[in-house]
SESEKE-31019 format. One line per field, with one value per residue (C-alpha): residue number from 1; residue in three letters; x, y, z. Coordinates in pm, 1 decimal, m for minus. Example, Ala and Ser with C-alpha at 12.3 -4.5 7.8 and 13.67 -1.06 7.14 Angstrom:
<sites>
n <- (1 2)
res <- (ALA SER)
px <- (1230.0 1367.0)
py <- (m450.0 m106.0)
pz <- (780.0 714.0)
</sites>
This chain:
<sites>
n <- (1 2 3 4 5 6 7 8 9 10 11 12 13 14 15 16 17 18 19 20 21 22 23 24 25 26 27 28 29 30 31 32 33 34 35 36 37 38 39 40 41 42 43 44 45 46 47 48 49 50 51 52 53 54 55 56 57 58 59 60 61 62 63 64 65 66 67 68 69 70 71 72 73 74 75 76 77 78 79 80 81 82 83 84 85 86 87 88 89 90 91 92 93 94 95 96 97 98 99 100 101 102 103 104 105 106 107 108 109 110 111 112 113 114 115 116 117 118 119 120 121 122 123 124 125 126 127 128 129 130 131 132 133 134 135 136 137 138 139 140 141 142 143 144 145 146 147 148 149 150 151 152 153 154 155 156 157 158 159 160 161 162 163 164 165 166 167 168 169 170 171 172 173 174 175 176 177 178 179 180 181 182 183 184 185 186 187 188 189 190 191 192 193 194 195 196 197 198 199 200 201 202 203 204 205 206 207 208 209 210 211 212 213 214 215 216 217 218 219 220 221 222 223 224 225 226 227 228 229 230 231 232 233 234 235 236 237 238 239 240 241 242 243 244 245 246 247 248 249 250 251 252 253 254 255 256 257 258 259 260 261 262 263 264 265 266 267 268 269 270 271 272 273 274 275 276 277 278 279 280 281 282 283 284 285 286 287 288 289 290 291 292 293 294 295 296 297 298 299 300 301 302 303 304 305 306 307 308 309 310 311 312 313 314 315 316 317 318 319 320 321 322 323 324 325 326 327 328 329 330 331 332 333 334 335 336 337 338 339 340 341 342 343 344 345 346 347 348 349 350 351 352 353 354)
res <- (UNK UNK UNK UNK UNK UNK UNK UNK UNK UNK UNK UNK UNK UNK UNK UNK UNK UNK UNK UNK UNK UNK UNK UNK UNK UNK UNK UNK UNK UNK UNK UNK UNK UNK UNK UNK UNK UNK UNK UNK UNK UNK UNK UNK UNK UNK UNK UNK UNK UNK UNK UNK UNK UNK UNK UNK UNK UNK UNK UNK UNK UNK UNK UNK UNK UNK UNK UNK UNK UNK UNK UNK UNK UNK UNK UNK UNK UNK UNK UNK UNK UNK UNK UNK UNK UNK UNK UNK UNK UNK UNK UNK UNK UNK UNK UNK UNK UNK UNK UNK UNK UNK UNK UNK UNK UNK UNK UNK UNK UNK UNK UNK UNK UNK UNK UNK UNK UNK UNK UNK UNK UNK UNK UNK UNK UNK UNK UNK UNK UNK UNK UNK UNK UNK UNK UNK UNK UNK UNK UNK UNK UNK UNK UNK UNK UNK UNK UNK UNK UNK UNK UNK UNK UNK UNK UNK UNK UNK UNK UNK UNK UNK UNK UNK UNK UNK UNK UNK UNK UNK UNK UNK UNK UNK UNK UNK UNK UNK UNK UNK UNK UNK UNK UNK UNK UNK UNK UNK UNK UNK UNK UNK UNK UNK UNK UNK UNK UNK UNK UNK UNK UNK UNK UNK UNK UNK UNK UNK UNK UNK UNK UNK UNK UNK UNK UNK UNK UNK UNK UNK UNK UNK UNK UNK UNK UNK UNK UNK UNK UNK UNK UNK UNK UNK UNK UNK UNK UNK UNK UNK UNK UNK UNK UNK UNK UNK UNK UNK UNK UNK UNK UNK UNK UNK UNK UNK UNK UNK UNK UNK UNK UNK UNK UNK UNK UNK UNK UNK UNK UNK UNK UNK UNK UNK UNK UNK UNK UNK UNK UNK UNK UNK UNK UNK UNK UNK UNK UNK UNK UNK UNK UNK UNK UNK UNK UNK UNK UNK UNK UNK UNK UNK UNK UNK UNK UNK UNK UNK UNK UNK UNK UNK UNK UNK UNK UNK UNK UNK UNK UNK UNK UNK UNK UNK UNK UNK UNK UNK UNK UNK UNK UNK UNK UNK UNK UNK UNK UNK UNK UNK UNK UNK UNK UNK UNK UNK UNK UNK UNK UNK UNK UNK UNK UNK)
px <- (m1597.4 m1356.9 m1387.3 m1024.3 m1029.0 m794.0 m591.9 m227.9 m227.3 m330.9 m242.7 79.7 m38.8 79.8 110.2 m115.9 m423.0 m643.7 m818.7 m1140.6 m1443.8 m1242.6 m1195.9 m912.6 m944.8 m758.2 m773.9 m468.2 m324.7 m172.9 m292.5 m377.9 m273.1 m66.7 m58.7 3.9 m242.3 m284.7 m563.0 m809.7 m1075.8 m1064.5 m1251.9 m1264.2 m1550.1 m1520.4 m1676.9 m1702.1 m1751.5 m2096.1 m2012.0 m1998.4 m2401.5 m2412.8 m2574.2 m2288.2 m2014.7 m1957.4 m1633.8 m1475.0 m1548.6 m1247.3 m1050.3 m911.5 m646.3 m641.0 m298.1 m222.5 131.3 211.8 m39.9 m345.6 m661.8 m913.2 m971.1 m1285.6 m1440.5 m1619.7 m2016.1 m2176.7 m2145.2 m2018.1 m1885.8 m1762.9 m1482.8 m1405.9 m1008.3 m882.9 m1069.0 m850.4 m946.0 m610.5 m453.1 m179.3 63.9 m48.6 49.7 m216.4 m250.6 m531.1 m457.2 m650.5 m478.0 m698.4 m671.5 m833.9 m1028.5 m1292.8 m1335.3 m1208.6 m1272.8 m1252.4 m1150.9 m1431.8 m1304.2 m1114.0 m1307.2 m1140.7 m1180.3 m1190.1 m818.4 m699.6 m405.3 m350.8 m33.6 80.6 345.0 682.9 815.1 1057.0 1349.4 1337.6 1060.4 988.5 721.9 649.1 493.4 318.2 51.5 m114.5 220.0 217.5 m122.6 m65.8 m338.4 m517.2 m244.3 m470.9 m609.9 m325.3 m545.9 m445.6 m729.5 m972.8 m1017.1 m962.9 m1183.8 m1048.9 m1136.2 m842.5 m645.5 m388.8 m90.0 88.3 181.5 339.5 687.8 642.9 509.4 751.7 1075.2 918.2 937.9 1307.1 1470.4 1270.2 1091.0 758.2 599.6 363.8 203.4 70.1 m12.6 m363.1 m400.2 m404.3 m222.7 83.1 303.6 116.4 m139.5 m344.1 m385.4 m492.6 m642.2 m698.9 m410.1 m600.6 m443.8 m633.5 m539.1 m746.4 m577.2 m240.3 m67.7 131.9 m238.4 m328.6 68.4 m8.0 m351.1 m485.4 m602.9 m866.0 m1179.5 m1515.4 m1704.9 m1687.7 m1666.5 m1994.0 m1970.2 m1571.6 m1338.6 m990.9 m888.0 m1002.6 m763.4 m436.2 m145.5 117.5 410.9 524.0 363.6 546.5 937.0 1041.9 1387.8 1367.5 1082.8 1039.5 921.3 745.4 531.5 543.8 392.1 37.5 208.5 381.4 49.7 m42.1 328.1 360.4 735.9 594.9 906.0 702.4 536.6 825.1 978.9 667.3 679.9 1019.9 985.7 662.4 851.0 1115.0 854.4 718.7 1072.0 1108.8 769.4 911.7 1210.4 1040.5 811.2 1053.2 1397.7 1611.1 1517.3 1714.0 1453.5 1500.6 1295.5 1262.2 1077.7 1042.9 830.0 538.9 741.3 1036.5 984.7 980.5 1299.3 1537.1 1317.3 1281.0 1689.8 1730.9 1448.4 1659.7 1998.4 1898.2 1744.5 2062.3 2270.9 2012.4 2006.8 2325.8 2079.8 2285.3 2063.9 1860.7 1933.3 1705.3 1727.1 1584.7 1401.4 1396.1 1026.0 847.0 918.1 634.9 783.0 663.9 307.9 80.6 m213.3 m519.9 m519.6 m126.9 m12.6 301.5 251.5 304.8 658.2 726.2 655.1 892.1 1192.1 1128.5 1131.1 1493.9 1659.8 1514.2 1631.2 1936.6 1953.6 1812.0 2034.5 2357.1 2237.2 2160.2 2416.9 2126.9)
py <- (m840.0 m1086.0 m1114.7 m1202.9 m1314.2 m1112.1 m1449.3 m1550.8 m1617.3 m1220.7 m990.5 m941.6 m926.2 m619.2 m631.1 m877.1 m961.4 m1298.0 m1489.2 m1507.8 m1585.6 m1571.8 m1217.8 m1016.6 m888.2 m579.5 m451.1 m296.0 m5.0 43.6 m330.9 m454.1 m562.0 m521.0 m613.5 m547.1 m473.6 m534.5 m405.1 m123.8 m111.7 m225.4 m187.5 m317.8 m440.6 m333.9 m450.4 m302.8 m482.3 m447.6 m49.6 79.4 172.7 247.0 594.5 849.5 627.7 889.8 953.9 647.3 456.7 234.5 469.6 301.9 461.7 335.9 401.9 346.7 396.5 546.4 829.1 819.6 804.8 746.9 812.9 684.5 612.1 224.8 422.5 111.2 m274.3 m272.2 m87.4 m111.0 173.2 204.7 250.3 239.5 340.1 334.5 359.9 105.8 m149.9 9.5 m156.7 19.9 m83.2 m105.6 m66.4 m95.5 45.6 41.7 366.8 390.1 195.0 m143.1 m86.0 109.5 m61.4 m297.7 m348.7 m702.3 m631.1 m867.6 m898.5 m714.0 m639.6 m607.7 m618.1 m909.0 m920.8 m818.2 m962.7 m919.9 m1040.2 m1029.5 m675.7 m759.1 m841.8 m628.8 m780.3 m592.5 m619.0 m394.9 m439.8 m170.0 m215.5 99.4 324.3 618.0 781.3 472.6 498.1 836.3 979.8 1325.0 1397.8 1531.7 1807.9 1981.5 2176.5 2064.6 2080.7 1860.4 1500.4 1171.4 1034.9 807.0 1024.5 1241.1 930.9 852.9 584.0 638.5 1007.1 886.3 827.1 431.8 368.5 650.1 446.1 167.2 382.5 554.1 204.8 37.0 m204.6 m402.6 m253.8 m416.7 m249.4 m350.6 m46.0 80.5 446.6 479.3 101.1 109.4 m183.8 m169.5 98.9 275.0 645.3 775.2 1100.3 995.0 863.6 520.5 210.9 134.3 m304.5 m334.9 m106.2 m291.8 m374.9 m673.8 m851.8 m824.7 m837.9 m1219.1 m1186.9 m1010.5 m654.2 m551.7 m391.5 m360.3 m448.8 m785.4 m924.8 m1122.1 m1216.4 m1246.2 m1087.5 m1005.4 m995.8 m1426.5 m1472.7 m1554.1 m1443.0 m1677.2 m1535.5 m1783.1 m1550.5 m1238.1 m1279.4 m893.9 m803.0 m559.3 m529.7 m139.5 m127.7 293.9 205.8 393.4 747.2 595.0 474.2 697.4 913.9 651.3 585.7 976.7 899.7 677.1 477.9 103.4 190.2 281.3 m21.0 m238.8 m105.9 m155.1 m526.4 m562.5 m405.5 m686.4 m950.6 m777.4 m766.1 m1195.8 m1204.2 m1023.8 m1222.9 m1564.9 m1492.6 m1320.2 m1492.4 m1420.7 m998.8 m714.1 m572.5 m163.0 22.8 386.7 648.5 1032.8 1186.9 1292.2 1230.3 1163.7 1076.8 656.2 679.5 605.2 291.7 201.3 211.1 m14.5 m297.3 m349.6 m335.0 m586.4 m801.8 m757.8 m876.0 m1132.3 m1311.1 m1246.5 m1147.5 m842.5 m786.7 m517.3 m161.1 150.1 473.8 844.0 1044.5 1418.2 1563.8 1725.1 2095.3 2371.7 2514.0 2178.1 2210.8 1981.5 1779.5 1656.6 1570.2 1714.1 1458.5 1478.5 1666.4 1571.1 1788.8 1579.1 1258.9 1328.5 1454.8 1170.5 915.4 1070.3 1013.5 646.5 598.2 697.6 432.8 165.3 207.6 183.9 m84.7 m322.0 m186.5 m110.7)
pz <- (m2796.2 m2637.0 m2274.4 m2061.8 m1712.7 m1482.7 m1469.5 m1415.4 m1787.9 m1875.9 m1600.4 m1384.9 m1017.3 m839.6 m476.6 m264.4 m479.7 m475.3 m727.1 m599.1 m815.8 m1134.1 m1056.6 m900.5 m574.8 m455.0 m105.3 54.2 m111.1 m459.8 m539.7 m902.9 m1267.1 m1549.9 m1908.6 m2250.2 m2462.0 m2851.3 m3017.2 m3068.4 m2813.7 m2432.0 m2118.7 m1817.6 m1557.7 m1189.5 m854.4 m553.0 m230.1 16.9 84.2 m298.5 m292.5 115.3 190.8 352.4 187.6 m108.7 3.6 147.4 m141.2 m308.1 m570.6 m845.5 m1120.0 m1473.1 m1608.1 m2001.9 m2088.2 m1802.7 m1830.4 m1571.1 m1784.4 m1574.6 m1208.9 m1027.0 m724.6 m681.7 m612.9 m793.1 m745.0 m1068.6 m1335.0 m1670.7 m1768.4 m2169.8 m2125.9 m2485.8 m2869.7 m3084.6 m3520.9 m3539.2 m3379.1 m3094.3 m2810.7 m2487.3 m2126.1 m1876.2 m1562.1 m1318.8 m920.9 m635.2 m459.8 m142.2 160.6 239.9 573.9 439.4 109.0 m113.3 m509.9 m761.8 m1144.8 m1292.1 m1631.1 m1939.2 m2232.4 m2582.8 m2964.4 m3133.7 m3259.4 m2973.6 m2773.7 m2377.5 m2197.2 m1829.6 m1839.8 m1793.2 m1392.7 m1257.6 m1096.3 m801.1 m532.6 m268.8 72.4 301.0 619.6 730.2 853.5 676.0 576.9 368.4 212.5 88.9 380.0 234.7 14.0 m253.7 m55.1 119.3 379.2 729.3 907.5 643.4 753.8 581.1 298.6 82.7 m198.0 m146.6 m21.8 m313.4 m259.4 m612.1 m421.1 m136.6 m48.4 m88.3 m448.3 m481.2 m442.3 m619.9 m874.5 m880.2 m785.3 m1072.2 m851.6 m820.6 m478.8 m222.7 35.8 360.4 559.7 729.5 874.7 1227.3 1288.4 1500.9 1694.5 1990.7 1951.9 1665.9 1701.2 2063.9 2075.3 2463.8 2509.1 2579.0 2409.8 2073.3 2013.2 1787.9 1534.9 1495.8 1183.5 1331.0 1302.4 993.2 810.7 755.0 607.0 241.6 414.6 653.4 568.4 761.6 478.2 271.7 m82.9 m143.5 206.1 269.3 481.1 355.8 742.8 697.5 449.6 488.6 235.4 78.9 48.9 m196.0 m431.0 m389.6 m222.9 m183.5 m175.0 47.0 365.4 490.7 814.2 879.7 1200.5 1536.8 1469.8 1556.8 1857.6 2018.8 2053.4 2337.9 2463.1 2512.8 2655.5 2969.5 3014.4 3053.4 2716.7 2529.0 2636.3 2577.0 2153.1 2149.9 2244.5 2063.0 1755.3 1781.8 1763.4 1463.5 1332.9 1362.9 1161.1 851.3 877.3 929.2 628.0 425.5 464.2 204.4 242.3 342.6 669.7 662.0 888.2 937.3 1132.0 1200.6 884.0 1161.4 1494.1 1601.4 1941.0 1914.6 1677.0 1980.5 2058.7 1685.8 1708.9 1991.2 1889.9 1559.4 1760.1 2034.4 1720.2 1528.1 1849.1 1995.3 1615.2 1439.8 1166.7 1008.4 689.5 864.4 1016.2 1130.8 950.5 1148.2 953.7 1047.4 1125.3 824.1 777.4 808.5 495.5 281.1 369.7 497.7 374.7 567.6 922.8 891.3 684.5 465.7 157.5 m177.8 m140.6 190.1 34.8 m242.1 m44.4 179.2 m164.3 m229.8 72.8 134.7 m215.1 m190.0 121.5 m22.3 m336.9 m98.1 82.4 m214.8 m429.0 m678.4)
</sites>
């Protein structure tokens, strides 16, 4: 067997992953590789950070997707500190495209591909770039939160936790588009989730936008929260902003808090643009509440007139309808999370001319 190194050389990098030990590392949501494959026989070698092997983790492990030709072959959760997944047998030698996609989140666990196994004739190239990119800032709307079990009152594991499914990768998809996400569930502007309506700072997305993920566990002793990202590696086009549904369960329409995300928000807004210059900044809000959207609204306005910087606008979303189901914790459904991947299409497509 011929053994490749998830390298520059061999893979296309989707999304924000990190060389790191000669391996790959993946940790925010819908991160991983690409490539062509020539040959008979391939699999691939897996690792899975300090949490793959801890008792009552069963459920929150990483779950990766291994896609060939489009088609998802293989589906796993990372329950070992490694693992090596036979992708491709073949009796002759075929074309296939691979793909390799971490679809859970990065805070509860993150996963490395180690290496690519293959026959000894075969041939692996990076897949082909798209010439469109796409980032999206979110939450969990953006991680595709519980939307494989559509039972609103189950909880989140990451297990049912599936990116590719929601309205982001979505888009990515219909506008023919590499996609990056940078979204954690529960983050907002200036407040994760409140059930208490006390503010949560620690669970802010604004924090970690600059750096690889966040994850309470580590890669042989490494943090993806201690890492910063260079964005000379991945330039998007366009930057989608979906954050405020987290927050408006602790702004609960006091007046001073309102006003406090909507400046916070604009602060977020001058990081996007001072790391991403040359992109068109489109943010949106309204799939699980709609009550921040008039804030949302004025923090890109007063941007837009305090800058002069035109390439951006805001875009309401109407609340998700009873009639398309929920998923865990009331989450969008997969029916939500399509209808809302048509209409932000159809946006985006106006907006770039695409």
């Amino acid at each position: 067997m011929n053994e490749f190194k998830p390298m520059i050389e061999n893979i296309k990098p989707i999304g924000r992953v990190m060389q790191k030990d000669n391996a790959l590392w993946m940790c925010y949501s819908a991160t991983g590789a690409a490539f062509q494959f020539t040959g008979k026989s391939l699999s691939i070698v897996l690792c899975g950070d300090d949490r793959a092997e801890s008792e009552g983790m069963e459920e929150n492990l990483a779950r990766v997707k291994i896609y060939v030709d489009g088609n998802c072959t293989k589906d796993l959760m990372m329950n070992e500190k490694e693992k090596q997944v036979s992708v491709i047998n073949d009796d002759v030698i075929n074309d296939h495209l691979v793909e390799v996609l971490k679809v859970s989140e990065s805070a509860m666990s993150t996963v490395t591909l180690k290496s690519i196994l293959a026959d000894d004739e075969a041939v692996i190239q990076p897949a082909e770039k798209k010439s469109r990119i796409i980032e999206f800032a979110g939450d969990s709307i953006t991680c595709g939160y519980g939307v494989d079990d559509e039972v609103a009152e189950h909880s989140f594991k990451t297990s049912t936790e599936d990116a590719t499914k929601a309205y982001a990768y979505l888009t990515a998809q219909k506008l023919q588009a590499d996609h990056s996400l940078v979204s954690l569930s529960g983050y907002g502007i200036i407040s994760g989730y409140s059930g208490d309506g006390e503010r949560r700072p620690d669970q802010l997305l604004p924090t970690y936008y600059e750096k690889m993920g966040f994850c309470y566990g580590s890669m042989n002793g490494e943090y993806p929260q201690n890492v910063s990202w260079d964005f000379s590696a991945l330039q998007p086009d366009v930057v989608v902003i979906n954050l405020g549904t987290n927050d408006q369960s602790f702004t609960r329409e006091i007046e001073s808090l309102c006003e406090e995300y909507c400046t916070v928000y604009q602060t977020f807004i001058r990081t996007i643009r001072r790391n991403n210059p040359n992109a068109y900044i489109l943010c949106m809000l309204g799939v699980m509440g709609e009550a921040l959207c008039p804030m949302a609204q004025k923090a890109v306005d007063t941007y837009r007139k305090e800058t002069g910087d035109s390439r951006i606008s805001f875009h309401w979303f109407k609340e998700q309808l009873d009639e398309d189901g929920r998923a865990a914790d009331w989450h969008p459904s997969q029916k939500t999370h399509r209808k809302v991947s048509e209409q932000l299409t159809q946006i985006i497509k106006e907006i770039m001319n695409w």
